[in-house]
C-alpha positions in Angstrom: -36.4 -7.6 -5.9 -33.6 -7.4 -2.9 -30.9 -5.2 -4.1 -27.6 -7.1 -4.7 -24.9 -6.5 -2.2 -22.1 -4.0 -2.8 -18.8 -4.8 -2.8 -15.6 -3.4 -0.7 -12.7 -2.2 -2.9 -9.5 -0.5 -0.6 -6.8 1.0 -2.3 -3.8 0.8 -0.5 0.2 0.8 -0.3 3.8 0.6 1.5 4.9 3.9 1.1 3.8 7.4 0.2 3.3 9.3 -2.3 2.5 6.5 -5.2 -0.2 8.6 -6.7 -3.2 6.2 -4.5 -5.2 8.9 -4.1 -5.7 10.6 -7.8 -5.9 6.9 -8.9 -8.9 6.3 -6.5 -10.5 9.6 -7.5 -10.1 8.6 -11.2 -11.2 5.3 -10.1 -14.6 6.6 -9.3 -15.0 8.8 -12.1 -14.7 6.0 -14.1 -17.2 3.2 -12.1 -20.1 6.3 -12.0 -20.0 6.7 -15.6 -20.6 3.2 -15.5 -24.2 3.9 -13.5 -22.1 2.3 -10.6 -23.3 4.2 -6.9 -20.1 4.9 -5.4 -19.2 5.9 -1.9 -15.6 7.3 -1.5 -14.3 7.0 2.4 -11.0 8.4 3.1 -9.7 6.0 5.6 -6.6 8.0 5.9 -7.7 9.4 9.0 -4.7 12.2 9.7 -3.4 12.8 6.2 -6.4 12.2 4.2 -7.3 14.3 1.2 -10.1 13.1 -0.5 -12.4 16.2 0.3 -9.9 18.6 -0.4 -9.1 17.5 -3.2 -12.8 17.5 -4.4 -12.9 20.7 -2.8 -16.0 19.7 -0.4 -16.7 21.4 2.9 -18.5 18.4 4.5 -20.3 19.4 7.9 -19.1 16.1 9.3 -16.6 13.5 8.7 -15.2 10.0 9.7 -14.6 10.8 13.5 -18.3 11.9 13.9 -19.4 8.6 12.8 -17.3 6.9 15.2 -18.0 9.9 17.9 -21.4 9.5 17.2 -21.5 5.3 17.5 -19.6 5.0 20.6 -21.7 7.4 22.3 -25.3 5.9 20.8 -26.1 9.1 18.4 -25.7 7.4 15.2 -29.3 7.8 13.8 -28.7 7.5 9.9 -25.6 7.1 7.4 -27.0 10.3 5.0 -26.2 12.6 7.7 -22.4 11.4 7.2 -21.9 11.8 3.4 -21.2 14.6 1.5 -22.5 14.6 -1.9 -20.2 15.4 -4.7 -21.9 14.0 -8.0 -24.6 12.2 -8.9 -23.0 8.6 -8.6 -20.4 9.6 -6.3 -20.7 10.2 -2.6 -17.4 11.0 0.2 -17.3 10.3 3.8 -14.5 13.1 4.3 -11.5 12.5 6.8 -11.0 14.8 10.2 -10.0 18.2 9.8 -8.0 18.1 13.0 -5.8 15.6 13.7 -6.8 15.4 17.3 -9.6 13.9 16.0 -7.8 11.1 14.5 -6.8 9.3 17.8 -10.1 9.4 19.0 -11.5 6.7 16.2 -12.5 4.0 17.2 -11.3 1.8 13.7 -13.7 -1.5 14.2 -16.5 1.2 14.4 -15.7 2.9 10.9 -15.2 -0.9 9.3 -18.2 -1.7 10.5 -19.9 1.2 9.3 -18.0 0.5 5.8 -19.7 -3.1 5.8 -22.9 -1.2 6.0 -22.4 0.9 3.7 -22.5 -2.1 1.2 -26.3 -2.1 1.7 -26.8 0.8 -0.3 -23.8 1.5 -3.0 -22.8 -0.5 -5.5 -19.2 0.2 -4.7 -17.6 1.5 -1.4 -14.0 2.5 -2.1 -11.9 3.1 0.4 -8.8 5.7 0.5 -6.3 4.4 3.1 -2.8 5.6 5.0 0.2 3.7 3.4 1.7 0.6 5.5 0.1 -2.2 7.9 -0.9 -0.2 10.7 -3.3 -2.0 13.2 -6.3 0.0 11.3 -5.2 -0.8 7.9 -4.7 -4.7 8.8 -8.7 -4.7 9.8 -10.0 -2.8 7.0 -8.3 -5.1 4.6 -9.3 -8.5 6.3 -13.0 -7.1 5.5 -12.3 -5.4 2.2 -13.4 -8.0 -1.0 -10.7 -6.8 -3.6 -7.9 -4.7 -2.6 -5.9 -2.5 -4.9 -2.3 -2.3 -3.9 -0.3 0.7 -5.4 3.1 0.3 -6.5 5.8 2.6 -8.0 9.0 1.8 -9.7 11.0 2.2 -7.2 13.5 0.5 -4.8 12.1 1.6 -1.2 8.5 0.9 -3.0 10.0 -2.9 -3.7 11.1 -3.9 -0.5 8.3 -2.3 1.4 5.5 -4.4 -1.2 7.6 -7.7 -0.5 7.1 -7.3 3.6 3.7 -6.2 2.6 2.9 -9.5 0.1 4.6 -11.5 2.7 2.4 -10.8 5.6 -0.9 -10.4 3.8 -0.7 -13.2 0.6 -1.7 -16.2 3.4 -4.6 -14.0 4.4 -6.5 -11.9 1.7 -3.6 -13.4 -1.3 -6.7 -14.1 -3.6 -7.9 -10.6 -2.8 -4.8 -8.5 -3.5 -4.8 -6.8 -7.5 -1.0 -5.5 -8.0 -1.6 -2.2 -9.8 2.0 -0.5 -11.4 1.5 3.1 -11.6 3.9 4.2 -13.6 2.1 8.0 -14.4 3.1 9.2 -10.8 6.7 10.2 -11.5 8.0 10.0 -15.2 11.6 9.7 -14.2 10.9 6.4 -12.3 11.8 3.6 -15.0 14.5 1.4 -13.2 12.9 -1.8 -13.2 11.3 -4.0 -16.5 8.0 -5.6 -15.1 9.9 -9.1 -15.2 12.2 -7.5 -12.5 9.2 -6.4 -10.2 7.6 -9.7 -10.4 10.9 -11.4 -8.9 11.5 -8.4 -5.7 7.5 -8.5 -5.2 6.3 -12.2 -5.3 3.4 -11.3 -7.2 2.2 -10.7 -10.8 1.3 -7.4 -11.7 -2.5 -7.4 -12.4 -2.5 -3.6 -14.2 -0.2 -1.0 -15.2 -1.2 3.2 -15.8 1.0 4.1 -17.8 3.5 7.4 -18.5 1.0 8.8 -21.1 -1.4 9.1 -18.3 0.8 11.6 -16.6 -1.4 14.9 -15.8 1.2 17.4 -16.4 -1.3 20.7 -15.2 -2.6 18.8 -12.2 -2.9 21.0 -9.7 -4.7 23.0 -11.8 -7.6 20.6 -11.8 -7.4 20.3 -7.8 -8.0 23.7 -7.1 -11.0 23.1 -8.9 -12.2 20.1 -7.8 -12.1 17.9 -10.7 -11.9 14.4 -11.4 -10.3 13.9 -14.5 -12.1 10.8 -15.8 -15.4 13.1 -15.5 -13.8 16.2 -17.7 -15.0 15.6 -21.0 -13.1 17.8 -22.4 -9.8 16.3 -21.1 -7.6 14.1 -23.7 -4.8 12.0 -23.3 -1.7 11.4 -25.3 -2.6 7.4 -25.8 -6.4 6.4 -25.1 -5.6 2.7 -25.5 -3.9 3.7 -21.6 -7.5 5.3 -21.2 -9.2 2.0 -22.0 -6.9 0.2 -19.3 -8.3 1.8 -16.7 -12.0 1.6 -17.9 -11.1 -2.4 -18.0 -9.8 -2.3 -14.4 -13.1 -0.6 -13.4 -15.3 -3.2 -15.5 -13.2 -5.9 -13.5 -14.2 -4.5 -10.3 -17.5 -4.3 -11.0 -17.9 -8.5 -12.3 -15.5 -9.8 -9.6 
């Protein structure tokens, strides 16, 4: 029987320091305890953190794919990934940002649209904003998870963003309301957001999902959704994200 086709799921947003990249990390914790095969690329391809936060030493990254492609000494994908747990490989961002403006981007999106050959799930790690590399990833990219805060700049910067991309990938686009990154942020009711952003919000994390030692668990390369021994405050919050996942996985 062929395999089925994997799907391409980017998380993305306007602005900084949202919390994208615990939420993706969490993401996959949660999809490989589902059995899902997940490959985690960090499309961020200067400030990217993916590996370090894992705490991987990969022996190549995303600019020796594209290295590798543009000069015909792409051979196999394995050679790429760095394996981190049984479900979950990473495709690790450049160590040196010199590296970075040597990608060639339509390279590593076509590699990406490969890479749905053999995992269930590739999610993608981007930069924040509509850069020229973001813009082509996403016009490829089946269901895109867009970040948001509550806060003003965040606003403004996810109406330009809803603007420019509702006509192309509108269908596509899953608001997600993160709402564990910074406790102190509660200036808007949901109502509000929907008005300044154009667009529903499709799921909130909420404050009880706030990781109050998290550093702690970076420096050991943890995912928290894979700690069993980790609890938090409200598990119905818990059972939100678990939902998300089981969305992403019947879209």
């Amino acid at each position: 029987m062929e395999k089925k086709k994997g799907k391409i799921v980017t998380v993305t947003s306007s602005k900084g320091g949202v919390g994208k990249t615990i939420f993706i990390l969490n993401l996959a914790g949660i999809l490989a305890k589902m059995d899902q095969k997940i490959l985690l690329v960090d499309y961020d391809f200067i400030g990217g953190s993916i590996a370090l936060n894992l705490d991987l030493e990969p022996s190549k990254n995303i600019f020796h794919i594209s290295d590798d492609l543009l000069n015909n000494r792409y051979q196999n994908f394995e050679s790429y990934i760095t394996p981190y747990h049984k479900n979950i490989d990473v495709v690790a961002s450049c160590k040196d940002p010199r590296q970075a403006l040597k990608i060639d981007s339509e390279n590593i999106t076509m590699f990406i649209e490969n890479m749905t050959n053999y995992y269930d799930i590739v999610l993608v790690d981007t930069t924040h904003g509509l850069t020229k590399e973001n813009i082509l990833l996403l016009d490829k990219t089946d269901i895109i998870l867009y970040i948001i805060t509550n806060d003003l700049m965040d606003m403004k910067n996810t109406r330009l963003f809803m603007d420019v991309m509702s006509d192309i990938k509108g269908d596509a686009i899953k608001v997600v309301l993160n709402n564990s990154r910074d406790m102190g942020l509660n200036y808007f009711s949901k109502y509000d957001i929907r008005s300044m952003i154009g667009k529903n919000i499709d799921y909130t994390i909420d404050h009880s999902l706030y990781i109050k030692n998290i550093t702690s668990f970076l420096l050991e390369g943890e995912i928290f959704t894979l700690n069993k021994s980790l609890t938090f405050k409200d598990k119905n919050d818990l059972r939100k994200l678990e939902r998300m996942a089981m969305d992403i996985v019947e879209m």
